[in-house]
Every structure is written in C-alpha cells, then in structure tokens.
C-alpha atoms as one frame of an Amber mdcrd trajectory, in Angstrom:
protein
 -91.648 -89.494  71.951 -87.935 -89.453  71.848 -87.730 -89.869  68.273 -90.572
 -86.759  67.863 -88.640 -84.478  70.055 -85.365 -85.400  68.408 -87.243 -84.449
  64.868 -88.044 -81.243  66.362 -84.862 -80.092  67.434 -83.085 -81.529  64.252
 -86.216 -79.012  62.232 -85.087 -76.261  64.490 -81.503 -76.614  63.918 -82.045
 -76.847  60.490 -84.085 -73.754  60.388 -81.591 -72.116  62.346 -78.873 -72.794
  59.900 -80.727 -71.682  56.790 -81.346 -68.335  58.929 -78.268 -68.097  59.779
 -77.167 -68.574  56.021 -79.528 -66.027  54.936 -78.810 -63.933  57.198 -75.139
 -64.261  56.254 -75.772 -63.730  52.006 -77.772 -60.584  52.998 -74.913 -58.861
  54.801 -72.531 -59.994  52.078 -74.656 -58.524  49.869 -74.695 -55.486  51.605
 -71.227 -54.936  51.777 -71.168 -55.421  47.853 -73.566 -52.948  47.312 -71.484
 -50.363  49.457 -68.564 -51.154  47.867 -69.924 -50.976  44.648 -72.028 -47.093
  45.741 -68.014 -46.343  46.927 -67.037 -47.062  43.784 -69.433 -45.535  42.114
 -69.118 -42.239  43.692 -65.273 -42.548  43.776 -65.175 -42.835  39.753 -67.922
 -39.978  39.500 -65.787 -37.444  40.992 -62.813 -38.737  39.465 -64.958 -37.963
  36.037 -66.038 -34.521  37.619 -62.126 -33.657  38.449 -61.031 -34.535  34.774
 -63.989 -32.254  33.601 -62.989 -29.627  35.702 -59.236 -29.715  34.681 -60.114
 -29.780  31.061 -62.286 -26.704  31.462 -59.462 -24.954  33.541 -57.200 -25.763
  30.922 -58.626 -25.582  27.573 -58.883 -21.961  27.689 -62.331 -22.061  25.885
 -62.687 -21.645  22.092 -65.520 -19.694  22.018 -63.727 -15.547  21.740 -61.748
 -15.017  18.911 -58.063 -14.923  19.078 -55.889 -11.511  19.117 -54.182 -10.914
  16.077 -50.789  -9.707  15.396 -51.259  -6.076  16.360 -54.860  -6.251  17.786
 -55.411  -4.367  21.365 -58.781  -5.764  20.655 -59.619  -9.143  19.187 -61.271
  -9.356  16.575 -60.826  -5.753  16.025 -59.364  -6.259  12.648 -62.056  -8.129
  11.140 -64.750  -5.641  12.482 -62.821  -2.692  10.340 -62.567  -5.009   7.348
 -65.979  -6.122   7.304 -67.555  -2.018   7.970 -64.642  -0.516   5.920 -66.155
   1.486   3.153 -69.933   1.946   4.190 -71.229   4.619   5.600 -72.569   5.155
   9.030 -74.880   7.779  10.718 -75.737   7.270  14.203 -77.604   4.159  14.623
 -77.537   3.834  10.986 -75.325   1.323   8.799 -75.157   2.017   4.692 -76.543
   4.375   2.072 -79.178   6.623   3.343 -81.276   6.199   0.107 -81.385   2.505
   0.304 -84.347   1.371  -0.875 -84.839  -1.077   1.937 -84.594  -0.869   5.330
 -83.783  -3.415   7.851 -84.109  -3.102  11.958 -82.466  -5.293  14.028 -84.008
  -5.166  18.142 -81.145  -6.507  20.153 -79.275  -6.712  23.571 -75.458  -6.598
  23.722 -75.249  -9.317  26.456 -78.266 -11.553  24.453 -76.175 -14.820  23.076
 -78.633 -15.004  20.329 -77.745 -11.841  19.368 -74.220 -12.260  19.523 -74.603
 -15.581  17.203 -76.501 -13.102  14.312 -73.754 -10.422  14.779 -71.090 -13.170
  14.535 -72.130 -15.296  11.815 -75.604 -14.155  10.094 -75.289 -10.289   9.657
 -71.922 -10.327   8.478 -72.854 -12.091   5.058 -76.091  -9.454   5.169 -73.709
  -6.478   5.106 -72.056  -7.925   2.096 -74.112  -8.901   0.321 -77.164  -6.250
   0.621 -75.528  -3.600   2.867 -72.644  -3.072   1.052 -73.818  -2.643  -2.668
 -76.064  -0.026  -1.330 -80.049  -2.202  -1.705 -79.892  -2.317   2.413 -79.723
  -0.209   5.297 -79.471  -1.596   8.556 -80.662   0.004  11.798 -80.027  -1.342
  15.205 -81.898  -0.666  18.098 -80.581  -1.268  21.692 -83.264  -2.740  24.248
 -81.209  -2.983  26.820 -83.432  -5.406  28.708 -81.605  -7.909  30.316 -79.827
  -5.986  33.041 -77.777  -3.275  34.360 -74.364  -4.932  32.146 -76.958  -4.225
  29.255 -77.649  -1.102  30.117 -73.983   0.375  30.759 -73.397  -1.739  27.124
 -75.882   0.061  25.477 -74.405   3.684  26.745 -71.301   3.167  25.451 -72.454
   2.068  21.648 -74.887   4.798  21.705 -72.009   7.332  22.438 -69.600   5.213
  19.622 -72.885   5.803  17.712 -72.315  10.389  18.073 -69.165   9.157  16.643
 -70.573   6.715  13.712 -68.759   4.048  15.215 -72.003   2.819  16.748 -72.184
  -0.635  14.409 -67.863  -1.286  14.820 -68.415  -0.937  18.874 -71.594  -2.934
  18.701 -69.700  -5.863  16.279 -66.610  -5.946  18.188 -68.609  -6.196  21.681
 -70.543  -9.151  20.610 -67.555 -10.602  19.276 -65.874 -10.170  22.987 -69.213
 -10.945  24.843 -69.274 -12.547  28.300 -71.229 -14.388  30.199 -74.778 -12.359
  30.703 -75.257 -10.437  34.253 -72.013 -11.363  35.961 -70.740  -7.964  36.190
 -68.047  -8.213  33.177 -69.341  -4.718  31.298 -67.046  -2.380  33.747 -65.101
   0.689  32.348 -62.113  -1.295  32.214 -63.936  -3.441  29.889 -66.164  -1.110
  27.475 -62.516   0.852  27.411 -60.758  -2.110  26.153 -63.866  -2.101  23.375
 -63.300   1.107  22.258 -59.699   0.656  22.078 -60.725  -1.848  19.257 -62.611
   0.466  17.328 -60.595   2.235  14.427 -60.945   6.398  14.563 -63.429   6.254
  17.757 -62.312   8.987  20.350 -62.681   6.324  23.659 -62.789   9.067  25.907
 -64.811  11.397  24.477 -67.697   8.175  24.296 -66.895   7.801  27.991 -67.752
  11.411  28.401 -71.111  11.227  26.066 -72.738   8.237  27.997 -74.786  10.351
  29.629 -76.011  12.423  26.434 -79.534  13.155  26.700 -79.521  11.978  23.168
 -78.146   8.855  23.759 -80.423   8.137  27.056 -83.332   8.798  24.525 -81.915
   6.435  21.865 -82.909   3.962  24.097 -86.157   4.790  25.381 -87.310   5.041
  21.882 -85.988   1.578  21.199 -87.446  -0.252  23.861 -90.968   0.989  22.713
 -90.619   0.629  19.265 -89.676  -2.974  20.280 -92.494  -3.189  22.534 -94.521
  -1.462  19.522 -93.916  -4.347  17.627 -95.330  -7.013  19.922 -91.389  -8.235
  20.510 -90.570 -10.416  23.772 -87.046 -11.115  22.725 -83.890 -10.811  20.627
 -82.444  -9.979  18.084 -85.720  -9.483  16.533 -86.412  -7.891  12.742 -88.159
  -5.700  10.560 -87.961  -5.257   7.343 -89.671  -3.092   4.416 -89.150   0.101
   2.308 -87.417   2.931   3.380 -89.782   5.249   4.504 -92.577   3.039   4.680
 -94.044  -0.094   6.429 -91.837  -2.433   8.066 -93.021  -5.913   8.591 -91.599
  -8.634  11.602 -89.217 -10.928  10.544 -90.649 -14.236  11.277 -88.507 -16.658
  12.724 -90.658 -19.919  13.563 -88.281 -22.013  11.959 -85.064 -20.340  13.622
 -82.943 -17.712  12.917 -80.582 -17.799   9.964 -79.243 -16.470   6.758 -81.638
 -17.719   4.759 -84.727 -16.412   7.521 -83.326 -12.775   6.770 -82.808 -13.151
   2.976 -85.856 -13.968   1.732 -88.023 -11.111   3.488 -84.915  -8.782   2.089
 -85.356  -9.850  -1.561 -89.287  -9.387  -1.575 -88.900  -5.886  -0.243 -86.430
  -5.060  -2.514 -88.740  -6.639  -5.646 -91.693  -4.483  -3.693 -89.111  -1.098
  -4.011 -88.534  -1.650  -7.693 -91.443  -2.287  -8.484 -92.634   1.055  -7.276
C-alpha cells in the first residue's frame, strides 16, 4: 500500500511539473508574440512616418513647373501649342474642316485632364492644325459645384476665343476633384495664363445667358449620346453624322486616330 500511494503522489508530482512547464512555455510564448505585435506595429508606423515625410517633402511631380516668366505654368506651352489656329467660341480650327471632332468633358475629370495633357495635343498637330480637323468641346459639368464654377469661366474665355487656351491650361493646373480648389483666386490665376484674354471681363460674363446655355446644351447632347462619363468622343463630317468614339480598349492616340482618318477618307470621298 505504501509503495501504491507513494506511486501516486510521485504521478501527481510529475503531472504537476509538466503543468507547470506548460504552463510556463505558454506564457513565454505569449510574451513573444506581444513583443513581436509591438514590434510589428512600432516598424509600421515608423514606415507610415517615412511615407508621410516623403509626401510632405517631395513636392509632387504631377503639375508642371513655372517657367522663366510664366504667372501661369504651363502657360507657355498652351500658347505654343494653339498659336496660329483659329478659334470661335467652343470651336478649335478651320471652320470648313471637313471633319469634325467633339470632345464631352469635365474640367475636374482626371481622365480628361490625361487626354488634354498628353493625347489631344498630338491631335491638334497633327489634324487640327493643317486644317482636316475641327475640334469642339463640350463642358458637362457633372461632377460638382468646382465643375460647374470651372465650366463658367471657360465658357466666358470661350466669348473671348480663348475658350480651348483656358480649358488646356486648367487641366494642366488641375486639382484634386471636389475639394473646393476652383475659387476666384484660382480661375483668376488661370486666366492670368491665358495670352490676350481680358480676365475680368470673363469674370464679368460668367453669368451670360449664353454661356449658362452652353452648358445645358452640352449636358444633353452628352446625354443624347448615351454618354455616362468622360472625356467622351464623336467624330464624323462636318455637318453631318457624328459617330461615338469607342474606347473598349482604353483611351489613347491611336483610339482617336483611326476613327479621324476614316472620316476624313469618308469626306474625300464625297
């Protein structure tokens, strides 16, 4: 009996002692995987605080940069890439172009600011320019009340036929959409860009029942068209049909150029 009770309390001590060790390896454990989640969370926002500083200091590369002379940037490319072509209104090149091309857009839309900046430009020079192309652009003004108070101002630049410099040089200085950027001070400092355009007589014109009409008829020939967003495009012959601008594989160059060439083999052929 002696010898079966001493078994027993040797089992239980035994037992006790792996418990114990378990018991031990868990809470060191524990404390590794707290250190390790203090760690963790330490080097996150040390990662977050170098992302920060880098984004408070890098200034962005995004907006062009003022040239020598500029109250505007970018203001010196707009007038170089416009200079020589006429404009009427809404209306960029020569009135008897064979072809006509609409562009729908927003002044705050991104997407239009990336056809403005790097797609339209080579359109204007190489079909604008030599007089095959027209180019139209129509203001939706959709996206909000920055859009809207954009949209004013180009149509009055527009009474002027600066309407295509103030809508170029806007995209070029575009902010970020809906945060309140399009004040005075700033569609001012736009038309201070814009070579020949009287700033405060477009400050005065805003309101022009012309201009206020310019945009109604915009939104629903947009709307006419079965558009949702922008920039959107038509194209065809002046005077006659104009056809979407399909854009299922994205927008680029080569998206606008090839509808642009068959309308112009349609107008000579006629």
């Amino acid at each position: 009996m002696a010898d079966t009770g001493g078994t027993r309390r040797e089992r239980r001590a035994a037992a006790r002692a792996e418990r114990q060790a378990a018991e031990k390896a868990a809470a060191a454990k524990a404390r590794q995987r707290t250190r390790l989640f203090q760690l963790g969370g330490a080097l996150a926002l040390a990662v977050a605080v170098v992302v920060v500083i880098l984004i408070a200091t890098s200034g962005g590369d995004d907006g062009p940069t003022k040239k020598a002379g500029e109250s505007v940037a970018g203001a010196t490319d707009t007038a170089a890439l416009l200079a020589g072509i006429s404009q009427r209104g809404a209306e960029l090149g020569d009135p008897r172009a064979p072809v006509t091309m609409i562009e729908f857009g927003d002044l705050q839309c991104p997407y239009c600011k990336d056809a403005s900046d790097q797609i339209l430009p080579s359109v204007i020079e190489n079909y604008v320019r030599d007089g095959r192309v027209k180019l139209i652009f129509r203001d939706v003004a959709f996206l909000g009340d920055d859009s809207i108070r954009a949209a004013q101002m180009a149509g009055a630049a527009g009474l002027q036929n600066k309407l295509w410099d103030y809508v170029h040089l806007f995209y070029l200085n575009q902010g970020t959409e809906n945060t309140g950027y399009v004040t005075d001070d700033f569609l001012r400092e736009i038309g201070s860009g814009v070579r020949g355009l009287n700033v405060d007589r477009a400050f005065a014109e805003r309101a022009d029942p012309q201009v206020d009409r310019a945009l109604q008829d915009a939104r629903e020939e947009w709307t006419g068209y079965g558009f949702q967003g922008t920039p959107s495009f038509v194209v065809g012959p002046t005077g006659g049909t104009l056809e979407p601008v399909s854009t299922d594989n994205g927008l680029n160059y080569e998206a606008l150029k090839g509808p642009i060439d068959r309308a112009i083999a349609a107008a000579q052929e006629r």
